[in-house]
N, C-alpha and C positions, 0 to 999 in steps of 0.2 A: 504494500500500500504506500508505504512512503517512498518508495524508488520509482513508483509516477507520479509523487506529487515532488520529485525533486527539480526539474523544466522550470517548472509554476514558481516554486521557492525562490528562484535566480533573481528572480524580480519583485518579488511584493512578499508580503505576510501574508500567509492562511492561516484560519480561524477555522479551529474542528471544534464541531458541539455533538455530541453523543445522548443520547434521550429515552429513556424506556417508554414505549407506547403501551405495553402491558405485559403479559407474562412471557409472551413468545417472541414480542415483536421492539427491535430498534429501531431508533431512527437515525442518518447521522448526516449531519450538515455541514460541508465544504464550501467554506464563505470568504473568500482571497478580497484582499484589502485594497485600497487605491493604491497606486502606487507612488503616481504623482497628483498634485491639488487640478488640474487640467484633463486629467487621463477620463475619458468615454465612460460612462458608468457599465455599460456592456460588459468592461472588463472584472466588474464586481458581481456576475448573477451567481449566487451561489446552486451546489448542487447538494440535493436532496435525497438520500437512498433509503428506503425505507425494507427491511424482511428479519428474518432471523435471525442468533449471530450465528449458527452457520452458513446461512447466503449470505451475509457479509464477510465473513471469513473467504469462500471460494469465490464472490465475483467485483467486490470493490474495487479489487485492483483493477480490474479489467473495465470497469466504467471509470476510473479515476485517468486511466489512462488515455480514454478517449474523451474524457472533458478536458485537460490539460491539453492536447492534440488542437482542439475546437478551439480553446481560452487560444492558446497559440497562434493559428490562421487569423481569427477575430482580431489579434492584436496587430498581427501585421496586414492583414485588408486594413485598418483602419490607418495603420501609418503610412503606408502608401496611398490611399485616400486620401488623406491630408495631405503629405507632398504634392498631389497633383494639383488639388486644389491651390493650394499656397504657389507655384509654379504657374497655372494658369491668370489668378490674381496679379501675380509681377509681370506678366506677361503683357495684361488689359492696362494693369497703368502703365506701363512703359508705352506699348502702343496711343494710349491717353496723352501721355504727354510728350511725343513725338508728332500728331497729329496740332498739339494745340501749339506747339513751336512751329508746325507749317505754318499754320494760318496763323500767328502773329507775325512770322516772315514776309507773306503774303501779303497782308493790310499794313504793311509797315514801308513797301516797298515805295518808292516817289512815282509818280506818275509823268509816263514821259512828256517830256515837256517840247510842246508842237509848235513852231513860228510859221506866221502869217506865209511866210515866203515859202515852207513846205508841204502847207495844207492846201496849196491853190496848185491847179493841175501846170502842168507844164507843158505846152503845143508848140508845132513847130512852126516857125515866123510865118510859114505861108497857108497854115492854116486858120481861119477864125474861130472866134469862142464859138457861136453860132454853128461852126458844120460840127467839131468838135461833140457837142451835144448832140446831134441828128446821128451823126454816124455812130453806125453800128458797132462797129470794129472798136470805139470808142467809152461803146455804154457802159462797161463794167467795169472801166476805170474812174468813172466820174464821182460814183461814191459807193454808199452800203446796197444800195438795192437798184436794181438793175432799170432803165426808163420803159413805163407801160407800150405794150407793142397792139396795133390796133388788133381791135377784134374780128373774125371775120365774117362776112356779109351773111344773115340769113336767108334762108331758102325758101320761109314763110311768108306767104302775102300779108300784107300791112291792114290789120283791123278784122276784125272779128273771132271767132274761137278755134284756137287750134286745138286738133284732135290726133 
């Protein structure tokens, strides 16, 4: 019995309570201590065996063994759980505060500064302002949006219901 609770021992204090239920029957309760002020209460559910003492003589070990096995896995899924977690969290602020250095990069930046003489287009001497605008070849450098191109001629006669 105690060469499986020696794993469990490594780390925390267990607390055996032994109880007579009546004439025939024990009870005995395996109750492991926190270990640290932080640690998962999971790692405190105690175990309960209740029969006679000779079923507790022949199979305690053998459930003591597999609670300590369980206690064990539970302790490290959870510290690995928390690593990940803790890992994922430095991960979001790091990305948090590399996102919010963009954008104070960005709105920090000066705005380029445009003079009269390279906002206004540039033609060549033997062109006018006038064709410059008409022409085509021309439209999509005059500004942001391209000049309205006519619409072309309907096929419908003029006044009354088309169907």
């Amino acid at each position: 019995m105690f060469v499986e609770l020696m794993p469990l021992l490594a780390g925390r204090t267990v607390l055996i309570t032994v109880a007579k239920v009546d004439d025939k029957t024990l009870r005995v309760n395996v109750i492991p201590a926190l270990a640290k002020a932080d640690e998962n209460p999971a790692l405190t559910t105690p175990l309960t065996y209740t029969g006679s003492p000779e079923e507790l003589d022949a199979e305690l070990g053998k459930h003591l063994a597999g609670y300590v096995q369980v206690h064990q896995q539970t302790a490290s899924t959870l510290a690995e759980a928390k690593a990940s977690m803790e890992a994922a969290a430095k991960a979001a602020q790091e990305e948090a505060k590399r996102k919010a250095e963009e954008r104070k990069t960005t709105t920090q930046k000066p705005p380029a500064s445009v003079t009269t003489a390279s906002a206004a287009p540039s033609f060549p001497a033997s062109v006018s302002t006038t064709e410059a605008v008409s022409s085509p070849a021309s439209a999509g450098t005059l500004g942001l949006f391209p000049l309205p191109m006519p619409e072309p001629a309907s096929n419908q006669p003029k006044g009354g219901l088309a169907l």
